[in-house]
C-alpha positions as CSV (number, residue, x, y, z in Angstrom):
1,X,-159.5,136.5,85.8
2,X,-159.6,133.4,83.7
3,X,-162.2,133.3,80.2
4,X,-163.5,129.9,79.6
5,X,-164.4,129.9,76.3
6,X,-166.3,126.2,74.4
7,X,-167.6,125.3,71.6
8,X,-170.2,122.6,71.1
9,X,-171.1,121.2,67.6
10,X,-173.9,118.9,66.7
11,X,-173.6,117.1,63.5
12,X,-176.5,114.8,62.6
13,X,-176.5,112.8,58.8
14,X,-179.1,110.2,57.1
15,X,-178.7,108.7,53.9
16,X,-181.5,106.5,52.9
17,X,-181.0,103.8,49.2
18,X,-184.3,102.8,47.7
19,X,-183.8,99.7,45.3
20,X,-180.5,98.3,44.5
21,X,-181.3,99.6,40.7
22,X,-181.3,103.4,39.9
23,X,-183.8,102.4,36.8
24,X,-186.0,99.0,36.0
25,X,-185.7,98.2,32.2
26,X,-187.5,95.6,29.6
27,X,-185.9,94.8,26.9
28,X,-187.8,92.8,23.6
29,X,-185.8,90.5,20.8
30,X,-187.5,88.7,18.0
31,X,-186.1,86.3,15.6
32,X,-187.3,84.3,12.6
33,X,-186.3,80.7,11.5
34,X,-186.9,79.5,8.3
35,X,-186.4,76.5,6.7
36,X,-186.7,76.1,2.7
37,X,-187.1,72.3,1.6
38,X,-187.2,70.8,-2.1
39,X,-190.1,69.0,-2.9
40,X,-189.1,65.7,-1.8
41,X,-188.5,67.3,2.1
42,X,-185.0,67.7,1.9
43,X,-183.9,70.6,3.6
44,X,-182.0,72.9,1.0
45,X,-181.2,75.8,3.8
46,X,-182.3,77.3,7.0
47,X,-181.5,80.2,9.0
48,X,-182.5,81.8,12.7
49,X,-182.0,85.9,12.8
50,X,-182.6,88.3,14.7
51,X,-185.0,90.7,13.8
52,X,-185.5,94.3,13.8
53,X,-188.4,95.7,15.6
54,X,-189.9,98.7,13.8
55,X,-191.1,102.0,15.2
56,X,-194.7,101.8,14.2
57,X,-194.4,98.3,15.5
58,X,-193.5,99.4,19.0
59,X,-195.9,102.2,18.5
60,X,-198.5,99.8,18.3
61,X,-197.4,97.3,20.9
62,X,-197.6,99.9,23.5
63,X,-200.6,101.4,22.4
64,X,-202.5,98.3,22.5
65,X,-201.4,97.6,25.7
66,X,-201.5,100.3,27.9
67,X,-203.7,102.9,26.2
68,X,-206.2,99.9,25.2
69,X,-206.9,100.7,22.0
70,X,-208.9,98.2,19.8
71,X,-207.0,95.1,19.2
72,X,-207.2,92.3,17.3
73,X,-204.6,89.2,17.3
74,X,-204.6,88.6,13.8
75,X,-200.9,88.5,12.3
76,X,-199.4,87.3,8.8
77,X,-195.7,86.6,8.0
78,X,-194.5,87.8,4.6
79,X,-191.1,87.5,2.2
80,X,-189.1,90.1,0.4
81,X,-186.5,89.5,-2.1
82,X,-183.0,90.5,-2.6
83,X,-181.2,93.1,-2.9
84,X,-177.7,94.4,-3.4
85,X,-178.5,95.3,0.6
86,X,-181.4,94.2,2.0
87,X,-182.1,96.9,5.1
88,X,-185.1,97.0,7.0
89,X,-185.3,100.6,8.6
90,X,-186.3,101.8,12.0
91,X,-188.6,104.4,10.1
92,X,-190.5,101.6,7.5
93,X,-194.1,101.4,7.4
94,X,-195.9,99.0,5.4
95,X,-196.7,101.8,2.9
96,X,-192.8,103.0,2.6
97,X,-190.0,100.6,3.2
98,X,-186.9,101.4,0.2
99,X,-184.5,98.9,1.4
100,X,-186.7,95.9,0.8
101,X,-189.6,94.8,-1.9
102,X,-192.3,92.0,-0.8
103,X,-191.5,88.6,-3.4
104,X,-195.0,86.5,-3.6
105,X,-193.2,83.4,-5.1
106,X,-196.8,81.2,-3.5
107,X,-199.5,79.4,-4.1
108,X,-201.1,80.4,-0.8
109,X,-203.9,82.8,-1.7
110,X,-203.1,85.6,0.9
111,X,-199.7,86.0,3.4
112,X,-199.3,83.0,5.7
113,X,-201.4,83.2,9.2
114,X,-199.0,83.9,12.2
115,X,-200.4,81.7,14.9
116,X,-199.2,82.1,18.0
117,X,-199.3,79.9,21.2
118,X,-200.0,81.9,24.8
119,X,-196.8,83.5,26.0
120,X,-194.9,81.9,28.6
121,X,-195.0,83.1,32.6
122,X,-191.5,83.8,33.1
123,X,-188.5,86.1,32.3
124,X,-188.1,86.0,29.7
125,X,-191.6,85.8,28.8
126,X,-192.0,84.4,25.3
127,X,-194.4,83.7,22.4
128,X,-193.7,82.2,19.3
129,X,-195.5,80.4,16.4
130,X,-193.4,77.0,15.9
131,X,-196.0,74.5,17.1
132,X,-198.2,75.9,14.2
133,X,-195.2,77.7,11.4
134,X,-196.3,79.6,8.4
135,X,-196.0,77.4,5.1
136,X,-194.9,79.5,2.2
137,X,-196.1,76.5,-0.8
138,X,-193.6,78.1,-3.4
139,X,-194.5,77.9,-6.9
140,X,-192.0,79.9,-9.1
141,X,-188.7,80.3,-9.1
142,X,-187.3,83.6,-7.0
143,X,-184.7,84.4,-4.4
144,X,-185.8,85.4,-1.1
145,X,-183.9,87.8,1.2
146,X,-185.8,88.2,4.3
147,X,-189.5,88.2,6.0
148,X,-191.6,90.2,8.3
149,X,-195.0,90.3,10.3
150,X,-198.1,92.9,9.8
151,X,-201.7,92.4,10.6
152,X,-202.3,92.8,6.8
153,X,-203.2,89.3,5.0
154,X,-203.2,91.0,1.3
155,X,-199.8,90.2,-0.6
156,X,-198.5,92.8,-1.7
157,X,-200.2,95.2,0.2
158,X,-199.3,98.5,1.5
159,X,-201.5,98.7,4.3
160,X,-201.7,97.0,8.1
161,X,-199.3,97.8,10.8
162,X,-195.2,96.3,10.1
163,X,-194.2,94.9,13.2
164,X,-191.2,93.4,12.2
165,X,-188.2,92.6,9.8
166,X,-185.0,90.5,8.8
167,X,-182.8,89.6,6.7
168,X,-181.3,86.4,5.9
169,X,-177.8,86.1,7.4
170,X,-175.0,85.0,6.0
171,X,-174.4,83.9,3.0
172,X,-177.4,85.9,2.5
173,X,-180.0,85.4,-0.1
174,X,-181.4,82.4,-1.2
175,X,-183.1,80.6,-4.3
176,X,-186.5,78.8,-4.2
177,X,-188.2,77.4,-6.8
178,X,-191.3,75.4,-8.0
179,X,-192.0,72.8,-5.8
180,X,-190.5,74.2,-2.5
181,X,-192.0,74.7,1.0
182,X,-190.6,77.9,3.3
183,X,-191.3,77.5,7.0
184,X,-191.4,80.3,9.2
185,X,-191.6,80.7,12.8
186,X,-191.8,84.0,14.9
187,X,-190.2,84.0,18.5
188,X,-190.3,87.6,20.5
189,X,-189.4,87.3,23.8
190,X,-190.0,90.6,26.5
191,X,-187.2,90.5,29.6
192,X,-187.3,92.5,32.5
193,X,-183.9,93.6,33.3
């Protein structure tokens, strides 16, 4: 008597790979350039830094946008003055920011207008304020350590969203006095990585 004895196995796999990317990201950078020159137009210094992006400034950038909350495009460029360390903080506000204190060293009656051009179509997409920079017209002697950018006007104020923050690189701080003109141009640019 013979036993036949089989076996039969079936073994069926799939994979499937959506995207080449496990996750889509945007990043956003900001910078400021200024330029200080004397009052004969000679440039006495200039700088381009990178800037540090706030909380309540991101906060408000994605509110606006995708929740659609009430919005109005009006931003102002201010100076603070030095420090032994000049820090903007993730956490500052325009009502609480320790590692910095706003100079007004200007004749200008309020903080200088921010005026942006339309943002570019592309990646990066960009917008920036140099075809129209803020003109700081300096009329007392002070040394300037950094600026920022809030939708408050008011020197000195407290109130108005902080968007924005930096301090001057290396070799840091910098005198201005009578006579002087600061420019200062914004440039944020949003990639899609």
């Amino acid at each position: 008597m013979s036993v036949s004895k089989s076996k039969a196995i079936d073994v069926v796999s799939a994979a499937m790979i959506m995207g080449a990317r496990e996750h889509d990201f945007a990043s956003a950078k900001g910078f400021y350039v200024m330029e200080c020159f004397d009052p004969e137009g000679n440039l006495k210094w200039g700088f381009r830094s990178e800037n540090l992006v706030v909380n309540v400034g991101l906060a408000d950038m994605c509110d606006k946008y995708f929740s659609g909350a009430a919005y109005t495009a009006a931003w102002f460029i201010g100076l603070y003055g030095a420090a032994a360390s000049n820090t903007p903080a993730a956490g500052d506000t325009m009502g609480s920011h320790v590692g910095w204190t706003e100079v007004v060293p200007y004749s200008n009656a309020n903080r200088v207008a921010a005026t942006f051009a339309a943002a570019t179509v592309a990646n990066p997409s960009v917008i920036t304020n140099a075809a129209t920079p803020a003109i700081f017209n300096i009329n007392a002697t002070e040394v300037v350590g950094g600026a920022f950018l809030t939708t408050s006007n008011t020197k000195s104020g407290t109130t108005g969203i902080l968007f924005s923050a930096s301090d001057l690189q290396s070799p840091g701080d910098r005198n201005v006095a009578n006579g002087d003109v600061i420019n200062v141009t914004y440039r944020f640019e949003l990639t899609a990585t």
